[in-house]
Structures are given as structure tokens and as C-alpha cells.
N, C-alpha and C positions, 0 to 999 in steps of 0.2 A: 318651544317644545318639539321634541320630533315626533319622527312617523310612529314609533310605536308606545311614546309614552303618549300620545293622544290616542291610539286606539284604546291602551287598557284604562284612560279616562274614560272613553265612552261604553267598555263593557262596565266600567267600576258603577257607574251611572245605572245602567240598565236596572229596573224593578225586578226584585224576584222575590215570588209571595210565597210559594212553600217553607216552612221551617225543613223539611227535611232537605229541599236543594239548597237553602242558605249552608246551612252545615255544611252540605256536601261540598259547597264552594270554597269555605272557609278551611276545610280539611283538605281541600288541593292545593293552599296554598301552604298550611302545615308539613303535610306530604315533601315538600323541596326545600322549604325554608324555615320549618319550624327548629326550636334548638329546646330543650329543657332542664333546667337544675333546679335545687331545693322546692321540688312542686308549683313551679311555675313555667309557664310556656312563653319562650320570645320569637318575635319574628320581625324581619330586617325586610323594609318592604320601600318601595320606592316613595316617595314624602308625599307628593303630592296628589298622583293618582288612584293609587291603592293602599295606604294603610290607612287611609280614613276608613276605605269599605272595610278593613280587615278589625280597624275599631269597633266599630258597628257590630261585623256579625261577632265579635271574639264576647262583647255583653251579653249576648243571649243562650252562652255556653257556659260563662265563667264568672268569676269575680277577679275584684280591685282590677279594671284594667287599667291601664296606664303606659302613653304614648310619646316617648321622648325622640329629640332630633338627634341626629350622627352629623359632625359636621365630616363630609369628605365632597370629594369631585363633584357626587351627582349625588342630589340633596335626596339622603336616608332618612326612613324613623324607625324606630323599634317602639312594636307594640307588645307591652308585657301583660300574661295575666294569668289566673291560679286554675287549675279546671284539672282535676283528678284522671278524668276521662280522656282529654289530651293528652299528660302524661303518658298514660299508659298506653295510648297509640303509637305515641314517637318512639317510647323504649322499644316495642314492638318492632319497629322500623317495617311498616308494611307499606306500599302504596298503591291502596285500595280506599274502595267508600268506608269511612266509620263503621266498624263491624256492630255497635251498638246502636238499637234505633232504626225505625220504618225507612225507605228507601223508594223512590218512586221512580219511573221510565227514566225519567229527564233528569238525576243528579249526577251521571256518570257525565255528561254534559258541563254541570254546573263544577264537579272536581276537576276536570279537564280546563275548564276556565279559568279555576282558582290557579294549578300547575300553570297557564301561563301568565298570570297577575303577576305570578310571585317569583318565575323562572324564567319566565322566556323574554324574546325578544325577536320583534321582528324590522326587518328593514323596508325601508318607502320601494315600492316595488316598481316606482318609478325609474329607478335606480340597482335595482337589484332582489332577484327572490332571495330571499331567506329569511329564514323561520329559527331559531335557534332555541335551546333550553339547557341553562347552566344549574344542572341541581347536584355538584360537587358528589358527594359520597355515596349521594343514590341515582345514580348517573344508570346503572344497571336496573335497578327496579323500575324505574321511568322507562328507560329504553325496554324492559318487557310487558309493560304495562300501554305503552301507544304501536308495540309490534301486535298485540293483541286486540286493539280495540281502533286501530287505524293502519295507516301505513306506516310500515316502520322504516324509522328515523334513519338518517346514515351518522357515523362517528367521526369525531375529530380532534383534535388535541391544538390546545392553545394556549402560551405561557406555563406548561405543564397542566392544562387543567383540560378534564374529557368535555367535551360540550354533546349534543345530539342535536342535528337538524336536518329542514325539509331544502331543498333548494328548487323546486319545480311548478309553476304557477299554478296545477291540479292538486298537488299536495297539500300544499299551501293553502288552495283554495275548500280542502276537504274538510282538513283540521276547524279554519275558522269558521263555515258555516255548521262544526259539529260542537263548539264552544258558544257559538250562538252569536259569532259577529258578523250579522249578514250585509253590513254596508263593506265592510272589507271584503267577503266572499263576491257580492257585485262586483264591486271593484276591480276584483281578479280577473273575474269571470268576462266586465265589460275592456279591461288591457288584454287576456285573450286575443279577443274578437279582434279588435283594434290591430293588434300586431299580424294576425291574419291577413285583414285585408293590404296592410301595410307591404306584409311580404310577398301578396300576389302582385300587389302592383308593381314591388324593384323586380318581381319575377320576369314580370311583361314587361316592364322597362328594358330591362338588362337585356331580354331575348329581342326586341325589338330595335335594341340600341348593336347587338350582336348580327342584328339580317340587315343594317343597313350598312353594319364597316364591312359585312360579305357584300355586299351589291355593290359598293364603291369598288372595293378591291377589285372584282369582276369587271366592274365599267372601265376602268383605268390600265387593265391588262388589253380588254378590247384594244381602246384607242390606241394603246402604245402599239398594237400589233396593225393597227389600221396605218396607220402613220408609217409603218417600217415597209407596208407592201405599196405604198404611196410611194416614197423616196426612191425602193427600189423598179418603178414603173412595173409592178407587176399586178396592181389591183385588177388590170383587166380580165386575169386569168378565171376569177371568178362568175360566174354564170350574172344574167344581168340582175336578176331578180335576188340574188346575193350580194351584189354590189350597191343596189338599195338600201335593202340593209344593212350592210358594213355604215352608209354614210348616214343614215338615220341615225343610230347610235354613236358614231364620233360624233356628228351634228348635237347631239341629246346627249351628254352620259350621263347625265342626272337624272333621266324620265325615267317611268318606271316602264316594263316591260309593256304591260297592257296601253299605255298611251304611246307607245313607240309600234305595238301592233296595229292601232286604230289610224294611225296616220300612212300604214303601208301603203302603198297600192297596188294589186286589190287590199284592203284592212285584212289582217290574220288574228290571230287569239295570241293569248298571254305565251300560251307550251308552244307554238307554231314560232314564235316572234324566239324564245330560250332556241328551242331546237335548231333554227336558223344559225344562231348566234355563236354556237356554239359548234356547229359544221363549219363556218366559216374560223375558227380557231383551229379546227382540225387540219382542213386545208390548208390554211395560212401556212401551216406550222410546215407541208410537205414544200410549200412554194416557195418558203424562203429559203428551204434547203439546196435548191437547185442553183 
């Protein structure tokens, strides 16, 4: 099973006791995927996840229901059944709550769920954010309908067909915890965090891994310039107390500044020990010219 037909297994699952947010749930999946002819409503829903749930609530709206397979790629069923009142929704082509019938806080929630039972899809975000919702001909009423009541969706075209989705782990993580799947919205929330501290640490890595190929580079210009006023018998030109230094750091190029200063004599600091180090390049540079 994948990433996202096991999440709409575990929304399908989830208990919802209101009649009016069952409706509400059942009409969000209407809303994308319902089709209607001779006074009957069909809907094409994934086989094993959700058109059991869409069996279930479609009984307590309608009569004769009745749930047949599709054999194709990825096992369908179509859930048919007679309900006056659906009809006249779909002809309507709204997608909004049931305009018939009480309405509480939480069913715009429970339609938003149903919209993605029956449309959407999402991928293992292990692997990738996205969110997607394939609702063909009301591709536009969907897209004005989560511009209004979340963040709105970007567009796309695939095989000629418009899709709408989220691609950004906040989005992502908005939509699911406002459909009410809050172990997905953790989820999110703890990859987040996870990639955060992930990214400070190649942060420090990198910078770290970046001040030691500069310190190498540094120590190895050293030496080569210590070695050339060597060859040339001209080190003595240097004051003694620099020529110290000059041979501490050929002796060490690998030490770090602060234990190349503590070993001077007299011992100097880390900037005395650079400062030095780097007069002595200066010089260098006029003595080998002569």
C-alpha cells in the first residue's frame, strides 16, 4: 500500500459522530468525484480505502446503495445510489457544504476531507512534498474553494489534465491538520525540525570543513616561502624573534595558531602568533626580491 492510500485508510477509519459532518464528508467527496444519471448518484473511489467509508455514509442519505469493482491498474469501486438531494447538488455543480440541512464549525473540515478521500493524493514526504488534487472539470471551483479557505493551490497540467497542488512541508502540513490528520501533520511538523537541525549541522560541517582547506592552504604557502628564504641563505635577514617563528610553523604546519603561540618563547596569543606570521610573508616577499 503506499504513502497516501494508507493515510486516506486511516482518515477513512477515524469515527465521526455528527450527522451533519458525515454529510459534510460524504458531499466532499461528491463535490470532485460524484457523476449523476437517471436519478442516481455514482462515485469512483479507491476500492479499498474509501469507498467502504463512502458506502456507509452514501446509506444514510440515500437508497438501493450498491458497490461494484472496476477492474483497472489500481483497484476501483463505484458506489451507486438514488438520493434526489444529491442529484440536485451535482446538477448544480457547486462546491460547497450541502446547502440543505444544519451545518456545524467542524464540517467545512469533514468536506475538505471528503475532497481529499476522493481527489487527492499525496506523496511519502520522505521522498517528496506534494499534495496534489485531480478533480477534472471542477478543477476551478476546487481551486476557488481552498484559495478561500486555505492556501491556495499552484497549477499544473499533466497528460492534458489540470491537477492543483501544495508542494511545501507548511502547506502541506496546514491542509492535513485542517482535514484532521494530525499524525501526518506531526509527521510534517517532526521532518521539519529533523531537516533543520540536519541543515545546521552540513551548515557547520561545510564552514568548518571550509576554515580548515583555508588553514592548510595558509600553512603550506608558509612553508613553501620558509623553505625558499632557507635555500636562498637569506632567513637570517629576519629579526630573531621572527625567525622563531618562521621555524615553529615549518616545524608544525599542522598546529593550530594558539598552540604554536603557547610554545613561543616568551608564549604570545593566537592574533600575536597570525600577526607575526604574516609580517613575516610580507618581508619574505621584499627579501626574495633582492
Amino acid at each position: 500500500m503506499s504513502y497516501s492510500s494508507d493515510l486516506k485508510q486511516q482518515l477513512a477509519e477515524k469515527e465521526v459522530k455528527k450527522k451533519c459532518c458525515r454529510r459534510a464528508l460524504l458531499y466532499g467527496m461528491l463535490a470532485v468525484r460524484g457523476t449523476q444519471a437517471e436519478g442516481k448518484v455514482s462515485l469512483t473511489l479507491e476500492k479499498e480505502s474509501v469507498a467502504p467509508l463512502a458506502a456507509e455514509l452514501c446509506r444514510t442519505v440515500g437508497k438501493e446503495v450498491s458497490v461494484t469493482s472496476v477492474a483497472s491498474r489500481f483497484p476501483r469501486s463505484i458506489v451507486t445510489f438514488s438520493s434526489p438531494a444529491a442529484c440536485a447538488y451535482l446538477a448544480a455543480g457547486e462546491m460547497t457544504l450541502p446547502p440543505d440541512g444544519a451545518a456545524c464549525p467542524q464540517c467545512l473540515s469533514h468536506f475538505l476531507r471528503g475532497v481529499f478521500l476522493a481527489a487527492g493524493r499525496m506523496s511519502d514526504y520522505k521522498k517528496l512534498y506534494r499534495l496534489e488534487f485531480s478533480a477534472k472539470e471542477r478543477t476551478e471551483a476546487l481551486y476557488a474553494l481552498l484559495a478561500s479557505e486555505a492556501t491556495p493551490p499552484r497549477q499544473t497540467e499533466r497528460r492534458g489534465e489540470k491537477l492543483l497542488y501544495y508542494k511545501t512541508n507548511s502547506e502541506i502540513c496546514d491542509f492535513m491538520a485542517g482535514i484532521g490528520a494530525e499524525t501526518a501533520a506531526f509527521e510534517l511538523i517532526n521532518d521539519s525540525i529533523e531537516a533543520g537541525y540536519r541543515n545546521a549541522a552540513n551548515r557547520r560541517a561545510n564552514c568548518e570543513t571550509r576554515n580548515i582547506e583555508r588553514s592548510v592552504e595558509a600553512s603550506m604557502r608558509f612553508v613553501h616561502t620558509y623553505r625558499r628564504l632557507v635555500e636562498a641563505d637569506k632567513l637570517s635577514l629576519l629579526s630573531e624573534d621572527l625567525q622563531e617563528t618562521a621555524r615553529l610553523r615549518a616545524e608544525n604546519p599542522t598546529a593550530s595558531l594558539a598552540l604554536l603561540g603557547a610554545r613561543h618563547s616568551p608564549p604570545i596569543t593566537k592574533s600575536g602568533m597570525n600577526h607575526r606570521l604574516e609580517k613575516i610573508l610580507r618581508l619574505a616577499e621584499d627579501i626574495l626580491k633582492r
